[in-house]
N, CA, C and O atoms as a GROMACS GRO file, in nm:
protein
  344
    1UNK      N    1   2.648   2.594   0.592
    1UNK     CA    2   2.790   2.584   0.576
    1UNK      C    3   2.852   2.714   0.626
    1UNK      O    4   2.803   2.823   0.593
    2UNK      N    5   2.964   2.705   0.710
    2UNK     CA    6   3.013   2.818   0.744
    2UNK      C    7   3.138   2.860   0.694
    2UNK      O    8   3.177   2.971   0.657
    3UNK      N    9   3.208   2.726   0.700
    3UNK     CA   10   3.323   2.786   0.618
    3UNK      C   11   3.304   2.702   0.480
    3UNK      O   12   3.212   2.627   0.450
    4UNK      N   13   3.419   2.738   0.407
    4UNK     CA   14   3.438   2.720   0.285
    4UNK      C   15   3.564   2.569   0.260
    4UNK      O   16   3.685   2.560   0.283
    5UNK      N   17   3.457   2.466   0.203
    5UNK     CA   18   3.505   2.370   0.239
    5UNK      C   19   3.614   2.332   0.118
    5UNK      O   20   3.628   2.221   0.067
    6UNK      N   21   3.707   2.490   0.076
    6UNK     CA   22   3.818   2.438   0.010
    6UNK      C   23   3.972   2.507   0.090
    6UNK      O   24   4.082   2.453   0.103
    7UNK      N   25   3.931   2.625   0.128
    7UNK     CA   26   3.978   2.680   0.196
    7UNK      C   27   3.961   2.720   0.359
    7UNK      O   28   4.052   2.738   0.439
    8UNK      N   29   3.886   2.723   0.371
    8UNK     CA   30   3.800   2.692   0.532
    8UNK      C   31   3.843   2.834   0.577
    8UNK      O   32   3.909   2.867   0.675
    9UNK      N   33   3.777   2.926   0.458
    9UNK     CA   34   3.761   3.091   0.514
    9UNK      C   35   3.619   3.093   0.553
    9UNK      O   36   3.535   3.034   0.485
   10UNK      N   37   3.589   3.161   0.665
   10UNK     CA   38   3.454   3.187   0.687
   10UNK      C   39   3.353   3.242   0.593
   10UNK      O   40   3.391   3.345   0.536
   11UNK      N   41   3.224   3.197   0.559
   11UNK     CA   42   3.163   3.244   0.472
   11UNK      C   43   3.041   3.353   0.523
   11UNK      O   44   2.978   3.442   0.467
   12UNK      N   45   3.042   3.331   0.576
   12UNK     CA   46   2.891   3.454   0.661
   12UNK      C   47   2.807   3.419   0.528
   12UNK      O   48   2.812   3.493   0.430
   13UNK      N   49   2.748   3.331   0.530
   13UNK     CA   50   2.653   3.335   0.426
   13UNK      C   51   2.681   3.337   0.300
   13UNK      O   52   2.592   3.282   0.235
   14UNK      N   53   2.810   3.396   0.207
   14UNK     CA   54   2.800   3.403   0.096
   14UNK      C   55   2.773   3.265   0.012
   14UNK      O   56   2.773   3.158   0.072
   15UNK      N   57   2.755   3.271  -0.100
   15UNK     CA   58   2.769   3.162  -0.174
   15UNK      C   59   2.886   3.155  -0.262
   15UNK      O   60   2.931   3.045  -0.293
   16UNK      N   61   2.943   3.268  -0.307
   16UNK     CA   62   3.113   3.299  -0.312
   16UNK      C   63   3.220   3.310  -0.210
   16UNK      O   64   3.226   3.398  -0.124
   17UNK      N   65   3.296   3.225  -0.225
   17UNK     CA   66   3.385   3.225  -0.128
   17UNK      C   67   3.481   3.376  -0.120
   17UNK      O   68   3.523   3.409  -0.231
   18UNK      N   69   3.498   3.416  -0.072
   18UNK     CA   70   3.568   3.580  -0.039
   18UNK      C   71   3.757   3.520  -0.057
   18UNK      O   72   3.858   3.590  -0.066
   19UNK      N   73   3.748   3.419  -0.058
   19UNK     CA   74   3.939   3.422  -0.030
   19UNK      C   75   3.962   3.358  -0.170
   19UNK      O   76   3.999   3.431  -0.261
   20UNK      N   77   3.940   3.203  -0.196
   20UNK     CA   78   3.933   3.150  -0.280
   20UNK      C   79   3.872   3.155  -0.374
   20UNK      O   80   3.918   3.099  -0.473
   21UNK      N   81   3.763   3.214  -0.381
   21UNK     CA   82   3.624   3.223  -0.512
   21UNK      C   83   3.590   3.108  -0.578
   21UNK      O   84   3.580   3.073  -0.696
   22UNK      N   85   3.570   3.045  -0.442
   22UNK     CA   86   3.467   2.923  -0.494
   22UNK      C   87   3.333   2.962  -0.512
   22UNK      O   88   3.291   3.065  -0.459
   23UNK      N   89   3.262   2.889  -0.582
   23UNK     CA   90   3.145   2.947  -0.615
   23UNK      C   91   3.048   2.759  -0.526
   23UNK      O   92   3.034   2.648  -0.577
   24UNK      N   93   3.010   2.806  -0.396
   24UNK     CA   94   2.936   2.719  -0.327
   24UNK      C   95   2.820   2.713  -0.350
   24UNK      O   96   2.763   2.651  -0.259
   25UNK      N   97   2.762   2.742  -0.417
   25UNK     CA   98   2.551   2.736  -0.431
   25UNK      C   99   2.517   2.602  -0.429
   25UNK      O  100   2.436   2.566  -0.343
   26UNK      N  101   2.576   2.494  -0.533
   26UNK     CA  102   2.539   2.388  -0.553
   26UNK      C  103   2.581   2.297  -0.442
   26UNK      O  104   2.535   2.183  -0.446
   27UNK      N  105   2.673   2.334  -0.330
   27UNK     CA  106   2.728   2.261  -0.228
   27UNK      C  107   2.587   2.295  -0.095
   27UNK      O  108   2.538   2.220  -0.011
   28UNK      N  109   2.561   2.425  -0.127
   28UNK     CA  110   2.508   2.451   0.007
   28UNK      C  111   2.366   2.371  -0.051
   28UNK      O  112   2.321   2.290   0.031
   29UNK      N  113   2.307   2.380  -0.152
   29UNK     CA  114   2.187   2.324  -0.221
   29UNK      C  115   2.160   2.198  -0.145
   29UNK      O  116   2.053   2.159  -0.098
   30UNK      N  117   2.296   2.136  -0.143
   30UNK     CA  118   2.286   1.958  -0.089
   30UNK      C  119   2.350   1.924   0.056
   30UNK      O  120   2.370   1.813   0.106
   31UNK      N  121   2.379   2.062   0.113
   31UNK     CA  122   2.371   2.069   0.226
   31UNK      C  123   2.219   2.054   0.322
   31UNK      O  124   2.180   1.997   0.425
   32UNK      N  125   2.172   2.133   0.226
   32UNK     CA  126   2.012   2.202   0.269
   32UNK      C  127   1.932   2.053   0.287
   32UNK      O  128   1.880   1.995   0.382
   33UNK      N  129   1.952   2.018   0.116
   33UNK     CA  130   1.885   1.865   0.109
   33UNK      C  131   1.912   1.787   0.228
   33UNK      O  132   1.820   1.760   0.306
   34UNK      N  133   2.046   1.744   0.251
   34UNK     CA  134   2.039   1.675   0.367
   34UNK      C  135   1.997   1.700   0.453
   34UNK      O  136   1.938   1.599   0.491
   35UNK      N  137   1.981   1.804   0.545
   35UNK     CA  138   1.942   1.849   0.644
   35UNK      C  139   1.772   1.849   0.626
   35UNK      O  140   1.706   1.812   0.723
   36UNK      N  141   1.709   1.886   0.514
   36UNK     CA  142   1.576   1.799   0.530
   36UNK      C  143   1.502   1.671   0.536
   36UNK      O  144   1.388   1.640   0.572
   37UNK      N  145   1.636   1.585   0.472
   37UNK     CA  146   1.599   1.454   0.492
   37UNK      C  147   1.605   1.405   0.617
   37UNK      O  148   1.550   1.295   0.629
   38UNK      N  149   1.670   1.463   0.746
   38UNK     CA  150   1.739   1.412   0.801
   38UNK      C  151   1.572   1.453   0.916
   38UNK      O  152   1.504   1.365   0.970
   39UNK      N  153   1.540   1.623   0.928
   39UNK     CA  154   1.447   1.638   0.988
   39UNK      C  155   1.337   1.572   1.003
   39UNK      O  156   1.273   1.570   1.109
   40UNK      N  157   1.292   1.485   0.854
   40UNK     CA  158   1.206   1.401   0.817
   40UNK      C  159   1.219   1.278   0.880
   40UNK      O  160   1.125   1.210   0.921
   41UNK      N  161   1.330   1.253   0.887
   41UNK     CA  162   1.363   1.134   0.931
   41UNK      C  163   1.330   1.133   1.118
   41UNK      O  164   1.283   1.026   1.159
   42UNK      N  165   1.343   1.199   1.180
   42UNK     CA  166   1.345   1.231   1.328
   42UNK      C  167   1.214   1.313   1.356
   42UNK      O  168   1.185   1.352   1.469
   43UNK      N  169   1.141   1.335   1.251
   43UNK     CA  170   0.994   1.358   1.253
   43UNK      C  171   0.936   1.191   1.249
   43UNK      O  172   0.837   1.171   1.319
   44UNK      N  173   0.968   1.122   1.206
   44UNK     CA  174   0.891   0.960   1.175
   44UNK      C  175   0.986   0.905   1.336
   44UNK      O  176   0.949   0.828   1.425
   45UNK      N  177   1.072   0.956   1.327
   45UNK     CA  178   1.096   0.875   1.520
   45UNK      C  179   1.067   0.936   1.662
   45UNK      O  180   1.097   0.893   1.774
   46UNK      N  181   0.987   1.074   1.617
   46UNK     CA  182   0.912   1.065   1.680
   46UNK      C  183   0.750   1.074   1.704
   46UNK      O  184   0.690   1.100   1.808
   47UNK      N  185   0.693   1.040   1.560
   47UNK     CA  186   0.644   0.935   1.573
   47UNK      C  187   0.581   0.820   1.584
   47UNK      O  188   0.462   0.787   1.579
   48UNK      N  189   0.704   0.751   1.604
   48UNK     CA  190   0.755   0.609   1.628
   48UNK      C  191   0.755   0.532   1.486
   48UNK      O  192   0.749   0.409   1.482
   49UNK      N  193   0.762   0.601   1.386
   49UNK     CA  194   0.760   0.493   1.254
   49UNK      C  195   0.940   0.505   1.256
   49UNK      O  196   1.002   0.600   1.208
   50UNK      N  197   0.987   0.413   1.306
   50UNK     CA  198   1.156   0.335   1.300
   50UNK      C  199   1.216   0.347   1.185
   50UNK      O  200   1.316   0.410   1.152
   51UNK      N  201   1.106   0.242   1.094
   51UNK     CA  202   1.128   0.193   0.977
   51UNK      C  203   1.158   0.345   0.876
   51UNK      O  204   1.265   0.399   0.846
   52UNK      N  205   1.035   0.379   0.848
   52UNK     CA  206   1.046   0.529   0.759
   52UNK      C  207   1.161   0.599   0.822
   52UNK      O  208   1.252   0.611   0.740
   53UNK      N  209   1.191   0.649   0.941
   53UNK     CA  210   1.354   0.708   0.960
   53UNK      C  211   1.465   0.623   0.901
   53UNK      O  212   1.553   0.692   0.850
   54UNK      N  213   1.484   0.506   0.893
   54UNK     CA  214   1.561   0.492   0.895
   54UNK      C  215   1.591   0.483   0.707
   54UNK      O  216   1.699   0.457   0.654
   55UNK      N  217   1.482   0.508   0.649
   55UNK     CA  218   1.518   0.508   0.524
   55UNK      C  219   1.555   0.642   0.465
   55UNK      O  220   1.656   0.657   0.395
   56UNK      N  221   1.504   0.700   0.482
   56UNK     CA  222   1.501   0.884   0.543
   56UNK      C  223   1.642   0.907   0.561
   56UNK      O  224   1.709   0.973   0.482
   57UNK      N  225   1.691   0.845   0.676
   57UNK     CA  226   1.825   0.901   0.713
   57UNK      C  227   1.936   0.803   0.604
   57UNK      O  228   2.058   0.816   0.601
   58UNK      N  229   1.870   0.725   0.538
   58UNK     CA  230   2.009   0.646   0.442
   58UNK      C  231   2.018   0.707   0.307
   58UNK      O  232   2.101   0.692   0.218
   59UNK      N  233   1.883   0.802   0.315
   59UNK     CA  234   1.845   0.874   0.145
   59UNK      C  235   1.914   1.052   0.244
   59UNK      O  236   1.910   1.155   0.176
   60UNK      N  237   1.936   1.056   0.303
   60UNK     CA  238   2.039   1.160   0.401
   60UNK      C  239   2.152   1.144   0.387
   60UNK      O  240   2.234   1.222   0.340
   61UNK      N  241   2.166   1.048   0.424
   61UNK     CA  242   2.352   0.965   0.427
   61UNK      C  243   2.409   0.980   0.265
   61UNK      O  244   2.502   1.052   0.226
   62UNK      N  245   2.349   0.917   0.209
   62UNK     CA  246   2.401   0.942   0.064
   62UNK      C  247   2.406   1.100   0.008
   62UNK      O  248   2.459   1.104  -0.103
   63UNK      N  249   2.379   1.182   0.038
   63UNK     CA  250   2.357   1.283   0.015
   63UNK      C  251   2.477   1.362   0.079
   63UNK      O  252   2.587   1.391   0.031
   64UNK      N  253   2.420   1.389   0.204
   64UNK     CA  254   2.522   1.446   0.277
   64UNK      C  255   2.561   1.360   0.443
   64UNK      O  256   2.480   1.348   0.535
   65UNK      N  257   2.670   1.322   0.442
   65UNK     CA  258   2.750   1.199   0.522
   65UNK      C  259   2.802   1.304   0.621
   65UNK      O  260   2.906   1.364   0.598
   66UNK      N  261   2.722   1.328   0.740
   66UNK     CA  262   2.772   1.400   0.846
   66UNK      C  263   2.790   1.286   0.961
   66UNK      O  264   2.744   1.176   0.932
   67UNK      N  265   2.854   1.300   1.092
   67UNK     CA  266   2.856   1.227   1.160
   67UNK      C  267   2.683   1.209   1.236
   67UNK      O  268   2.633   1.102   1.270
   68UNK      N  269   2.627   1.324   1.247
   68UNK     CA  270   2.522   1.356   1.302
   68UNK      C  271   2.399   1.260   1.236
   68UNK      O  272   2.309   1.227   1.313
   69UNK      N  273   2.394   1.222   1.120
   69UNK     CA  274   2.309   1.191   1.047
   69UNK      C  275   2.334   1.027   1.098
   69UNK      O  276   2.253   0.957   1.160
   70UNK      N  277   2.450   0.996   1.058
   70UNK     CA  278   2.504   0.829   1.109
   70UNK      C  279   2.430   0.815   1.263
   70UNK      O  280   2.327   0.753   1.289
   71UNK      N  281   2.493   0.871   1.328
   71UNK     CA  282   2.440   0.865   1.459
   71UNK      C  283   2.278   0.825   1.443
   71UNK      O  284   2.238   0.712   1.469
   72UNK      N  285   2.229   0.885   1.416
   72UNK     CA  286   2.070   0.924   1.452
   72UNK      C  287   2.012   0.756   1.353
   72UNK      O  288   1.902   0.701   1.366
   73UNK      N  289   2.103   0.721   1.281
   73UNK     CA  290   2.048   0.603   1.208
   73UNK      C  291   2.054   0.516   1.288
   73UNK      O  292   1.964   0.446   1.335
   74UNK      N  293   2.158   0.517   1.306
   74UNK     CA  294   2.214   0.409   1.406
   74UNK      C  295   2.118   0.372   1.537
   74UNK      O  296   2.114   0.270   1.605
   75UNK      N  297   2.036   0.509   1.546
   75UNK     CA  298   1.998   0.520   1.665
   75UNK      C  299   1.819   0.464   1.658
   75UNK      O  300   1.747   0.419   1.747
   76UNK      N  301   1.793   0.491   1.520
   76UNK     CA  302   1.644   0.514   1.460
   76UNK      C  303   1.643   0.306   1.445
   76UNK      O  304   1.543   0.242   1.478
   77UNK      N  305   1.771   0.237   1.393
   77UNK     CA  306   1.828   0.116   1.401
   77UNK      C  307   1.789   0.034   1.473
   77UNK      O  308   1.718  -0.061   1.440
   78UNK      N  309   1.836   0.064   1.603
   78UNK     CA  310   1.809   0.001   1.720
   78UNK      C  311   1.664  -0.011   1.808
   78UNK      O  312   1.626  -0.106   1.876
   79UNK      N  313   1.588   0.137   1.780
   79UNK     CA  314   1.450   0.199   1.823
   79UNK      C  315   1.344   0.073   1.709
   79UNK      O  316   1.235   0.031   1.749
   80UNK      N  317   1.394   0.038   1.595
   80UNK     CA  318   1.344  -0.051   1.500
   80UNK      C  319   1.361  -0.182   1.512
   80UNK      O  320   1.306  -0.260   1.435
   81UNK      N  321   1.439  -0.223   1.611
   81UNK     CA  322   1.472  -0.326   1.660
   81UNK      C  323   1.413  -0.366   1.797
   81UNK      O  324   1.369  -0.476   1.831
   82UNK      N  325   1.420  -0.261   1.863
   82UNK     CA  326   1.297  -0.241   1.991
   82UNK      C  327   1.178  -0.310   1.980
   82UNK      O  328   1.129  -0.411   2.032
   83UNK      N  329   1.127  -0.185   1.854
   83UNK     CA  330   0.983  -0.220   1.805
   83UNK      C  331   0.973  -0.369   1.732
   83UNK      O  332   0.850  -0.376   1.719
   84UNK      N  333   1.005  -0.447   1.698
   84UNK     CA  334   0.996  -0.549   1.677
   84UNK      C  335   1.045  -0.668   1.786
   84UNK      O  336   1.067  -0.779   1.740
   85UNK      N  337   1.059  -0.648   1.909
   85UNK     CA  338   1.138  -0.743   2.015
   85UNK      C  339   0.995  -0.702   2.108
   85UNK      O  340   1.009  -0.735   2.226
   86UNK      N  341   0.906  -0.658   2.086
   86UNK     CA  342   0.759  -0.578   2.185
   86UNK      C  343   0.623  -0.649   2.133
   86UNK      O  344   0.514  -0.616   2.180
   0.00000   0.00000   0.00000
């Protein structure tokens, strides 16, 4: 997280926000989470288990709902749809 998603002051890392004094730990915590589910998920497509990404990236999605994460489902989706049309 870079900025501070109440005020959108730059954070350089803190986990206190410097303008607002939000206290972010538990935000960046499930930032983090997502972003490992998501690696996991694009580790199983490539590979080639479809199926396991795409559950990966929906236990991602619930978590943390970036556009990036949608995408890649969407994408892990279709690669699962492949594999079953072969």
């Amino acid at each position: 997280m870079q900025t501070c998603p109440i005020c959108r002051a730059s954070l350089n890392g803190a986990i206190v926000c410097r303008r607002c004094r939000a206290e972010l730990g538990k935000v960046q915590e499930i930032e983090q989470r997502g972003r490992m589910l998501t690696v996991t998920a694009m580790r199983m497509l490539v590979e080639g288990d479809a199926g396991s990404a795409v559950r990966w990236l929906g236990r991602a999605r619930s978590v943390h709902a970036v556009p990036a994460v949608r995408t890649l489902e969407r994408l892990a989706l279709v690669a699962g749809a492949a594999d079953q049309t072969e």
